[in-house]
C-alpha positions as MATLAB code, in Angstrom:
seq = 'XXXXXXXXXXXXXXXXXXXXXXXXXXXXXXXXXXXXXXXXXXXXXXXXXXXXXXXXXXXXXXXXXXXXXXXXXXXXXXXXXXXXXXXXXXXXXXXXXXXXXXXXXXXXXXXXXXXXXXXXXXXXXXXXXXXXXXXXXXXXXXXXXXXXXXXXXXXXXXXXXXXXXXXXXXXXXXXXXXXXXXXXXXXXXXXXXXXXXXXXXXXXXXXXXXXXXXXXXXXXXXXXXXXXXXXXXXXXXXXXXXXXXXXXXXXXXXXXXXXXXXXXXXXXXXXXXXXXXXXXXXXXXXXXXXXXXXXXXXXXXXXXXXXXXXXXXXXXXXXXXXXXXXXXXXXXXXXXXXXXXXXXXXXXXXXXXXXXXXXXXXXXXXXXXXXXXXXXXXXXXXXXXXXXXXXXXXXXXXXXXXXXXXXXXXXXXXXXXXXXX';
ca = [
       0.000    0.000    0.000;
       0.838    3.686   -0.363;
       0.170    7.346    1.074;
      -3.174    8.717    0.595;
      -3.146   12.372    1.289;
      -6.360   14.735    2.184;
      -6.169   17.938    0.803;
      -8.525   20.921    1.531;
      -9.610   22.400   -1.437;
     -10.728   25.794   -0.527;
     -10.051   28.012    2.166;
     -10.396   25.534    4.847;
     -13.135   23.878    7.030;
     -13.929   21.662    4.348;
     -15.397   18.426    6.353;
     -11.673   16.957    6.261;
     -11.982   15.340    9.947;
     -14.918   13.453    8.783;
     -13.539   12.226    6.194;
     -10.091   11.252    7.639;
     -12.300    9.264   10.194;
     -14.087    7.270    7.495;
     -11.626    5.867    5.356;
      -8.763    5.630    8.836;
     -10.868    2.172    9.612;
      -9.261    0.520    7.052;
      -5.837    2.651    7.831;
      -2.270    1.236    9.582;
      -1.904    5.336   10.200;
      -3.012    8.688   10.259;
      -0.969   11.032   10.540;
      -1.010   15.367   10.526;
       2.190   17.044    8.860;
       1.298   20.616    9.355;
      -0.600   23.070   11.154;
      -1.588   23.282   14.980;
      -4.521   23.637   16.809;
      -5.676   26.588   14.753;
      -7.412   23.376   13.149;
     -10.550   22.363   13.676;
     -11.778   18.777   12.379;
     -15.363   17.385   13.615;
     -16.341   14.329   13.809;
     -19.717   12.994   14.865;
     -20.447    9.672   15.897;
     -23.411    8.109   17.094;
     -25.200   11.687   17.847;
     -21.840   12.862   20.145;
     -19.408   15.498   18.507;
     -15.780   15.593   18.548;
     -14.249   18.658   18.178;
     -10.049   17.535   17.034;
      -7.943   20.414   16.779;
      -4.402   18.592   16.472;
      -5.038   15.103   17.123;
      -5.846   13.478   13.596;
      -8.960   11.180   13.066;
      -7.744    7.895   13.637;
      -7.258    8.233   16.859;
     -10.831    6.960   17.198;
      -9.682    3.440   16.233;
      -7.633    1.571   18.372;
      -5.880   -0.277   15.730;
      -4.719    2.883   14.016;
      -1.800    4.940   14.772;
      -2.653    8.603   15.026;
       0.528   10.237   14.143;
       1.410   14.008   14.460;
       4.186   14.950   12.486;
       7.413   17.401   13.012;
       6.035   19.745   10.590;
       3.486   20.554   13.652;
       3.448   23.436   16.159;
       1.989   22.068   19.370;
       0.480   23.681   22.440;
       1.012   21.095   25.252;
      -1.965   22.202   27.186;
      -4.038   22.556   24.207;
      -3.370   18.890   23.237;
      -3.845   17.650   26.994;
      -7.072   18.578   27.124;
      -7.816   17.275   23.811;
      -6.872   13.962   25.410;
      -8.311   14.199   28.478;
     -11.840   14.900   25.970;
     -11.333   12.053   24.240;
     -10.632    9.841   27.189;
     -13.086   11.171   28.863;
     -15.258    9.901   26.229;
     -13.740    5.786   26.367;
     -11.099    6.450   24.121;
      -7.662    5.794   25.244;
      -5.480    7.486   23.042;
      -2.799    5.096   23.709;
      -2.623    4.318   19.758;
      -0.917    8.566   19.843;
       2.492    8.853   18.912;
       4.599   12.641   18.174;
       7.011   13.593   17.031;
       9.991   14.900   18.997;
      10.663   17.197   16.657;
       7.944   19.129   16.905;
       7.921   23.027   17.453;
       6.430   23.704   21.171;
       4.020   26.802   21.375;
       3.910   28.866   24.671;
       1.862   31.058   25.947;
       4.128   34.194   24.983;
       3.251   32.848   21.140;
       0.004   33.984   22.029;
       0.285   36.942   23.286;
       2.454   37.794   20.728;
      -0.219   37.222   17.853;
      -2.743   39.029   19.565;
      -0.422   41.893   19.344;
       0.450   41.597   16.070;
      -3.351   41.601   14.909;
      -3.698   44.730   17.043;
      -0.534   46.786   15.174;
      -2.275   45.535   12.097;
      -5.298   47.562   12.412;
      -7.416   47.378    9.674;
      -5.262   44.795    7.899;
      -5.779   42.463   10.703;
      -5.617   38.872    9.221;
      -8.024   37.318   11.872;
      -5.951   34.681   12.728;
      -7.334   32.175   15.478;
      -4.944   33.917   17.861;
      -3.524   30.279   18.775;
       0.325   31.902   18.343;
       0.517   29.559   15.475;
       2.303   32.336   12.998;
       4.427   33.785   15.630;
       5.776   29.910   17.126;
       6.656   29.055   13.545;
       8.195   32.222   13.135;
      10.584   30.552   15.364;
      11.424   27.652   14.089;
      12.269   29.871   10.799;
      14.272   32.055   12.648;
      15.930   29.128   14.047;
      15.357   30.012   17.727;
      12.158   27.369   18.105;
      11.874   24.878   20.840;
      10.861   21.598   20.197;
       9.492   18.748   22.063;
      12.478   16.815   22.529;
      13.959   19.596   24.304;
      11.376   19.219   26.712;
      13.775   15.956   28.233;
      16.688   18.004   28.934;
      16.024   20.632   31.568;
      19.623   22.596   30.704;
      19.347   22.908   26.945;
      15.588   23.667   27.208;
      16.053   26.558   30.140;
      19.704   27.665   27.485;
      17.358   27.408   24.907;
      14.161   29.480   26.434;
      16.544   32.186   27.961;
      17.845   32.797   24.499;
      14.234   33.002   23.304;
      13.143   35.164   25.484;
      16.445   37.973   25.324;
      14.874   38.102   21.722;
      11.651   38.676   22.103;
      12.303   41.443   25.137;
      14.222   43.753   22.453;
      11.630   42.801   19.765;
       8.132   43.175   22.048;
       8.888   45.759   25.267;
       4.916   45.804   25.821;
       4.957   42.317   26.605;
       8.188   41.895   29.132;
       6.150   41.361   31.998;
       4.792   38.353   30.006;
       8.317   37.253   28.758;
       9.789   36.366   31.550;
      11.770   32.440   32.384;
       9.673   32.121   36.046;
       6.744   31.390   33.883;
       7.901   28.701   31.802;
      11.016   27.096   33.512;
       8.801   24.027   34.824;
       7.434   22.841   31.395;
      10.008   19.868   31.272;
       7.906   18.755   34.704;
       4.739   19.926   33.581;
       4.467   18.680   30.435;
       7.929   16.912   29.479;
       7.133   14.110   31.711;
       3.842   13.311   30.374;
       5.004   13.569   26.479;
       7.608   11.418   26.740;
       5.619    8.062   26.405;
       4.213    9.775   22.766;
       7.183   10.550   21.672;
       8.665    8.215   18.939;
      10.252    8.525   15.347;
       7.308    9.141   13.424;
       9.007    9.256   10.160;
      10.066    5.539   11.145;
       6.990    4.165   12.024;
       5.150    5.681    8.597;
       8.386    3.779    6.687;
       7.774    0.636    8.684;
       4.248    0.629    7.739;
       4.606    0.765    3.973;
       7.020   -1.817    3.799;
       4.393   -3.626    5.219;
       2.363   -2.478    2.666;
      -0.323   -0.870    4.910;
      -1.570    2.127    4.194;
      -0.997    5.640    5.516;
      -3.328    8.554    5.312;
      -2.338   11.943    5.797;
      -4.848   14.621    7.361;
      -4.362   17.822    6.227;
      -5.440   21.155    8.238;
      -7.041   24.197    6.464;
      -6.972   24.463    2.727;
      -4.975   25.097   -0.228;
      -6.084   28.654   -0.764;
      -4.214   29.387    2.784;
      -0.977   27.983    1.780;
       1.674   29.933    2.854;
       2.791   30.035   -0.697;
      -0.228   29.278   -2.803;
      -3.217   30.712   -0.758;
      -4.470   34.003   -1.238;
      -1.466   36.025    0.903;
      -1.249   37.918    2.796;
      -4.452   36.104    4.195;
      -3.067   32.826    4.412;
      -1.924   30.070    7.594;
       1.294   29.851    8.482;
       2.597   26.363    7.080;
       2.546   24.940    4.107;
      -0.814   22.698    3.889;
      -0.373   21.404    0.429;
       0.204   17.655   -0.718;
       4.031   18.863   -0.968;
       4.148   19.175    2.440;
       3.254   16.303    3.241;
       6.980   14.804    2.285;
       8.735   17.148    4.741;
       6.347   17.793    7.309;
       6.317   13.171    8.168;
       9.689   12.464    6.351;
       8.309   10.572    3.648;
       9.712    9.625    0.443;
       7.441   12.138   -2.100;
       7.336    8.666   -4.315;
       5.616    7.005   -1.654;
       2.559    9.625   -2.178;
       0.326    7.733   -4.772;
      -2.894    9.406   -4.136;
      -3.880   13.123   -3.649;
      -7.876   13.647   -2.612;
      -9.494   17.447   -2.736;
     -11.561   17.540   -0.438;
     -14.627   20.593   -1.231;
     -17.693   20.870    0.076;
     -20.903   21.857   -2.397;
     -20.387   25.158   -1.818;
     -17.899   27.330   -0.395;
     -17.298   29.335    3.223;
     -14.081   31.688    4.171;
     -12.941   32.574    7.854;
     -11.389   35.504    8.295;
     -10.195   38.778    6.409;
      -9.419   38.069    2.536;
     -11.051   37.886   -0.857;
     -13.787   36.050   -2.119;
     -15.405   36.354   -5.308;
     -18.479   34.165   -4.922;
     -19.716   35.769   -1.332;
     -23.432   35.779   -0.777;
     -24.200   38.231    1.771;
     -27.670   38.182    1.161;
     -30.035   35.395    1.676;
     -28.644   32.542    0.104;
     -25.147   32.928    2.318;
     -27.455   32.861    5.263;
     -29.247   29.503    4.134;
     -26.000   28.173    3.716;
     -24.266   29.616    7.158;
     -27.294   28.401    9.162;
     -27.996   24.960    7.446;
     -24.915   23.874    7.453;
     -23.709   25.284   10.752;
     -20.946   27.121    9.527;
     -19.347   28.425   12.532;
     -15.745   27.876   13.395;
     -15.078   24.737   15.014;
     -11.759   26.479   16.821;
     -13.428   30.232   17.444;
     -16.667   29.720   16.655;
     -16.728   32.897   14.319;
     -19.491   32.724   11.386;
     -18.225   31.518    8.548;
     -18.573   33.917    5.311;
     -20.411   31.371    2.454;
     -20.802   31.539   -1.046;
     -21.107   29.385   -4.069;
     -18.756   26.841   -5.122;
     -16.045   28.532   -7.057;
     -14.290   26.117   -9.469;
     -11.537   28.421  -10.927;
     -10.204   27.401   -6.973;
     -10.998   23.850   -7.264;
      -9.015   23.507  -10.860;
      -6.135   25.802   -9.092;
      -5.820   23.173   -6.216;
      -6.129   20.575   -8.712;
      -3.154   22.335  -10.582;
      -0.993   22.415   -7.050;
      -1.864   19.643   -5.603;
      -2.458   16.934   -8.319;
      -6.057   15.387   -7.135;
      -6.489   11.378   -8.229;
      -9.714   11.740   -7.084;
     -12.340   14.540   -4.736;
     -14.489   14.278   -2.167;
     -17.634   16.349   -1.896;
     -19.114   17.197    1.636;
     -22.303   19.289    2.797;
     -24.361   18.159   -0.459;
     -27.333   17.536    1.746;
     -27.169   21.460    2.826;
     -27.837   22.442   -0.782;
     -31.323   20.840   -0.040;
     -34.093   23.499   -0.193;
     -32.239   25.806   -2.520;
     -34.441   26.544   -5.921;
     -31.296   27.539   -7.847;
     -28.105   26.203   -7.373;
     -24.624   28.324   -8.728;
     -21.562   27.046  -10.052;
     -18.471   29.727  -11.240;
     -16.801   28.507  -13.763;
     -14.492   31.742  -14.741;
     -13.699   34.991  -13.451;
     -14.612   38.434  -15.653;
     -12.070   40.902  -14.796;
     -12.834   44.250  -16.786;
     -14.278   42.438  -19.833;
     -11.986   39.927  -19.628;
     -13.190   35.875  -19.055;
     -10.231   34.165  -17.154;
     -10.351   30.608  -16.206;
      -7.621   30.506  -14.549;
      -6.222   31.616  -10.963;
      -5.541   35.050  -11.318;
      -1.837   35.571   -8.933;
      -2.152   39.311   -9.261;
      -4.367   40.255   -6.118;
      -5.212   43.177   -7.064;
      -6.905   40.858  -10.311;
      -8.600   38.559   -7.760;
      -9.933   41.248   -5.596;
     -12.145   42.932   -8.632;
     -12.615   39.890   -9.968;
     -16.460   38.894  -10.623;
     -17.496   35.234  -10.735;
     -19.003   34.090  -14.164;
     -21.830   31.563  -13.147;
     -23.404   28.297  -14.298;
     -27.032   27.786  -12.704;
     -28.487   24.535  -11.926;
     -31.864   23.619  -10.768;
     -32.315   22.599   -7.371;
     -33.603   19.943   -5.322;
     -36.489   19.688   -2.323;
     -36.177   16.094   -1.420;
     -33.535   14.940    1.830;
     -30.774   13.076    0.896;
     -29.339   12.481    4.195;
     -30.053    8.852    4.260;
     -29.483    8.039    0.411;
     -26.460    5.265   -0.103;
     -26.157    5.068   -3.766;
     -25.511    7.441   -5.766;
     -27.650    6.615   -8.484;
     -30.363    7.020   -6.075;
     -29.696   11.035   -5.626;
     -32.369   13.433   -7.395;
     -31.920   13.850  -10.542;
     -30.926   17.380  -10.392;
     -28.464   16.763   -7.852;
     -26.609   13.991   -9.597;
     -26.682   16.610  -12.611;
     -24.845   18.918  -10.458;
     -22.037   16.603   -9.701;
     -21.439   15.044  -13.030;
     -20.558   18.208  -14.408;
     -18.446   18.962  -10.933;
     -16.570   16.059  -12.419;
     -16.247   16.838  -15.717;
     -15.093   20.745  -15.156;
     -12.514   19.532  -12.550;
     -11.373   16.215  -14.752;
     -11.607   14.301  -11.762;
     -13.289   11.774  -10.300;
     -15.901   11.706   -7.039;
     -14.618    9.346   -4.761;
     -17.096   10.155   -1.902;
     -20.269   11.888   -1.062;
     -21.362   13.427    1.973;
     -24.773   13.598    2.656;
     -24.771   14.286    6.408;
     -22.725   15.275    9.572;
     -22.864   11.670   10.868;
     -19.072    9.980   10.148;
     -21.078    7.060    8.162;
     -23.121    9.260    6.038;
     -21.413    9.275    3.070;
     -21.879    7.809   -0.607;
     -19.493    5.741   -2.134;
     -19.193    6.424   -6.289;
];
């Protein structure tokens, strides 16, 4: 077996926990290489719902590894209560294994991006305010803690003093928050209870596919807020495309035989940024309240719009999809006219392709297909031959504009509601 990687396709939010949890029954591992708990994957099983921020979706099998990879930033007490959650719930987590190398996040990493939004004024990001940007700031600047240095009390307090000399010079309004007293016991508070996690998880992913099991990678946000790719300025701070995936596990880019987009029917945005299919009116409020679309980490409305698939093709362009997965169909339900936008018209002109200039993709107005919509629930429909008529319409020429196949439906928030193509 190989490495199947899940990719969000649009700005995040995308239904990638639930789908991670679905196909990581049949999984050796599953494994996050990016990203921290600015995540937020749901899962819902049997009527109760998990809310995972950095702990990927297999944990909820006992025979699957759930694997979080160096290319992580990790809040200790933000994944200790994550754990206590799930144990709390009958789940063990014993199958959880880390990486050592692993960027640590502190609590000056959040204080730090809360500041940073502030200076920013009205070109405030709206970043979850997790101190994900400012802890892998860090690690790029080389001064980054990781978890391994958690075992050594005199590199880690060497290595923190250094840190925090730094940050003094660079952020005077927060010294009295920048200061070693606070911080010098995390090798006992938290050092001590990673340690049975940690293990080489660039090993145990090799291991697996020489034993030819297979390896799914859960990807956090989406590919429009790649550092590189995504819409910047208004973008995550990792990489989160299926390149990243090689460096963020230590895997072997050839082992990487399958890339799914993940989309859902329409689209939704967190945050500041562009984005040309918006519905402010009605219709984005049908979508925002039917299909909950509230952030899972802040729980900040999401913005919603129609499916845009100059983005989808773009991903597909990035991130090389074998196949897609569409999620939230069943939210479309009730909608008279459903929209599809198929170009951009910028002054006159029809582009089909990602426009890079952003001052192109701000003015930038969304040339639309219309489909008819559908009344009847399809929450509990298996096949999809069995979908209205109008519906499997929709998604046949979702295929055919994207040149890629449907691998899976979803057709509800329950983990097992899902159609098979």
């Amino acid at each position: 077996m190989s490495v199947t990687v899940l990719i969000g396709a649009q700005w995040g939010d995308e239904g990638k926990g639930k789908v991670s949890c679905y196909l990581s029954r049949k999984a050796a591992i599953t494994a996050r290489y990016s990203g921290g708990h600015n995540a937020g994957h749901t899962v819902i099983i049997s009527g109760k719902k998990f809310k995972l921020h950095l702990i990927p979706s297999g944990v909820f099998y006992e025979e699957t590894l759930a694997l979080l990879g160096n290319g992580m930033v990790i809040d200790p007490e933000a994944l200790f209560q994550e754990i206590q959650m799930l144990q709390d719930s009958g789940y063990p987590c014993k199958n959880i294994k880390i990486s050592p190398l692993a960027h640590l996040i502190f609590p000056f990493h959040r204080e730090i991006d809360v500041l940073m939004e502030k200076t920013r004024g009205k070109n405030a990001i709206g970043t979850t305010r997790k101190g994900i940007g400012p802890a892998y700031s860090d690690k790029a600047e080389r001064s980054g803690i990781r978890i391994c240095d958690l075992l050594d009390k005199k590199i880690f307090k060497e290595k923190l003093l250094s840190n925090l000399q730094t940050k003094r010079e660079r952020y005077p309004a927060l010294n009295g928050v920048l200061n070693i007293r606070h911080f010098a016991d995390f090798p006992e508070r938290y050092g001590e209870k990673l340690a049975p996690y940690m293990s080489d998880t660039s090993k145990i992913i090799q291991d697996a596919l020489k034993s030819k099991r297979p390896v799914i990678c859960e990807g956090a946000q989406g590919t429009m807020l790649d550092l590189d790719f995504g819409t910047y300025p208004f973008v995550t701070s990792s990489d989160v495309t299926a390149g990243a995936v090689a460096t963020g596990l230590g895997i072997p880019p050839q082992e990487i035989k399958k890339v799914i987009g993940i989309t859902k029917a329409y689209t939704t945005r967190v945050g500041a940024g562009d984005f040309p299919t918006e519905e402010k009116g009605k219709v984005g409020t049908f979508l925002r309240e039917h299909g909950c679309e509230y952030g899972t980490t802040t729980g900040r409305p999401r913005r919603c719009g129609w499916i845009d698939g100059v983005i989808l093709k773009y991903g597909k362009k990035i991130n090389g999809y074998s196949g897609m997965v569409v999620t939230k169909l069943d939210v479309l339900t009730g909608l008279n006219e459903i929209k599809f936008c198929e170009a951009y018209n910028y002054q006159g002109n029809i582009l089909k392709e990602f426009p890079y200039n952003p001052k192109i993709f701000h003015e930038a107005e969304p040339v639309y297909r219309s489909f008819k919509g559908w009344g009847r629930d399809i929450r509990e429909i298996k096949r999809r031959r069995d979908l209205p008529k109008a519906c499997q319409k929709f998604l046949d020429f979702l295929e055919e504009f994207t040149e890629t196949p449907i691998d899976l439906i979803s057709v509800g928030e329950e983990r097992d509601q899902v159609i098979q193509s």
